[in-house]
C-alpha positions as CSV (number, residue, x, y, z in Angstrom):
1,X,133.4,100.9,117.4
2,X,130.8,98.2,115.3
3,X,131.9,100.2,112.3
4,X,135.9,100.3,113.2
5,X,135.9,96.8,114.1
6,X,133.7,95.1,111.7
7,X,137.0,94.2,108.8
8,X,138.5,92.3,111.6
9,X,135.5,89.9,112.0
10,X,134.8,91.4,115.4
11,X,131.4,92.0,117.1
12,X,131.3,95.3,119.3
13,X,127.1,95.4,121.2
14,X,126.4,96.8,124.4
15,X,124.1,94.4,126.9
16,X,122.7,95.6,129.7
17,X,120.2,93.5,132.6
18,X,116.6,95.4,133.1
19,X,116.2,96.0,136.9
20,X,118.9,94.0,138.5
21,X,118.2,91.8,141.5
22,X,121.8,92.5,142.7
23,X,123.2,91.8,146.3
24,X,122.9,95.8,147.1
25,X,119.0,95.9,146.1
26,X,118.2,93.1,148.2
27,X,119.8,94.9,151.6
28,X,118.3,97.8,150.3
29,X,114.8,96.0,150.8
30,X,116.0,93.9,153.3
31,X,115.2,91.0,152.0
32,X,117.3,87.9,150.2
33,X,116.7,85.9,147.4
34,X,114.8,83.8,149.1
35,X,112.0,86.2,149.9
36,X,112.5,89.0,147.3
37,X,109.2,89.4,146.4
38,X,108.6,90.8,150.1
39,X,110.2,94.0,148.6
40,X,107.5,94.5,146.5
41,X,105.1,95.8,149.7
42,X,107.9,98.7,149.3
43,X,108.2,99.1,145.8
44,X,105.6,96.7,143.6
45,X,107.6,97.5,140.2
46,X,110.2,95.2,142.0
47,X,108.3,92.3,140.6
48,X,109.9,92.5,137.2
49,X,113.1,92.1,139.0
50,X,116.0,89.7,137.4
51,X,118.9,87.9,139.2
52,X,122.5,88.7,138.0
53,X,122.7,85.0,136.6
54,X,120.2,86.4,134.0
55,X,122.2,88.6,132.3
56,X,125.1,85.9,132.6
57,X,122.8,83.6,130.3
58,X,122.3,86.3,128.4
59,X,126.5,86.3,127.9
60,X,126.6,82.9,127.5
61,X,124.7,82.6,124.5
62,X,126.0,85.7,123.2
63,X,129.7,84.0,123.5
64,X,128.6,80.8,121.9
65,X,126.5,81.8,119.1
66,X,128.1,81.3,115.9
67,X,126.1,84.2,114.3
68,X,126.6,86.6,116.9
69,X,127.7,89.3,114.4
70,X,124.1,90.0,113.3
71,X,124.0,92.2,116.8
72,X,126.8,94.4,115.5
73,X,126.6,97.4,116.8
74,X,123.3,97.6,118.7
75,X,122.3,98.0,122.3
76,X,120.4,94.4,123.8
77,X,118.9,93.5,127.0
78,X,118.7,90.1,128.9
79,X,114.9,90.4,128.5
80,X,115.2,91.0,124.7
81,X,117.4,87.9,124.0
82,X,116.0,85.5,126.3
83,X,113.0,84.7,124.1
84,X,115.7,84.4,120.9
85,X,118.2,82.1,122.8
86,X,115.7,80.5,125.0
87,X,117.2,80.9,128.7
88,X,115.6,81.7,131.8
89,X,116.2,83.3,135.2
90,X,116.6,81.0,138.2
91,X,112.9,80.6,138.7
92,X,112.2,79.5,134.9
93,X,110.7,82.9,134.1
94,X,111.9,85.6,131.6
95,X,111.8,89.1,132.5
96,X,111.4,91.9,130.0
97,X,111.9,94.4,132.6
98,X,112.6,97.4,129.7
99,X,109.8,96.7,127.7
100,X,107.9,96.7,131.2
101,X,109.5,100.1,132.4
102,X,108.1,101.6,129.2
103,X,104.6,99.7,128.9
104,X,103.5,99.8,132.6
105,X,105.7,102.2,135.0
106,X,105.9,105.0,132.5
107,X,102.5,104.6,131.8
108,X,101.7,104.8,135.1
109,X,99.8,101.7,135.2
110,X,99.9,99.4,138.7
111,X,102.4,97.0,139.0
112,X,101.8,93.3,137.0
113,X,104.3,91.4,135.3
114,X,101.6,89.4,133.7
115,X,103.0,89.2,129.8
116,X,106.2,90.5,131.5
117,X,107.8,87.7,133.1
């Protein structure tokens, strides 16, 4: 689609959030957003966790960057722009959760999201 798209001075990317503190995951734990981190006595991976407004900052830059072509055609995370666009998640951190999922959970080391977050 970049390639299709690109004469028409259009921007085709894919964004996706890393693990997404949404409404569902929090009944799953049962917890809320005010005690999340609770849910990581179930699962302690949870800690790299993001809220959906994350990946909505994440948009918003996107949408008002006037150079936003120079992602044509590639494949971004919330956690990958945040440092570029400097946003963060409601609690002033900035979760890399796929760079986590690859350096610490499938490494099989124990949950930290020191560096991470």
């Amino acid at each position: 689609m970049a390639h299709e798209i690109s004469p028409y001075d259009c921007t085709a990317l894919s964004l996706t959030p890393g693990w997404l503190r949404s409404e569902i995951m929090l009944e799953k734990f049962s917890v809320t957003e005010g005690n999340w981190k609770e849910a990581t006595e179930q699962e302690p991976h949870f800690i790299i966790s993001e809220t959906p407004r994350y990946i909505g900052r994440a948009v918003a830059s996107l949408a008002q960057d006037p150079n936003v072509a120079r992602w044509n055609g590639q494949s971004l995370s919330s956690g990958q722009l945040a440092p570029i666009y400097k946003f963060t998640d409601l609690d002033g951190s900035s979760p890399d959760a796929w760079r986590y999922i690859m350096e610490v959970m499938e490494a099989g080391k124990p949950a930290n999201s020191s560096g991470y977050r």
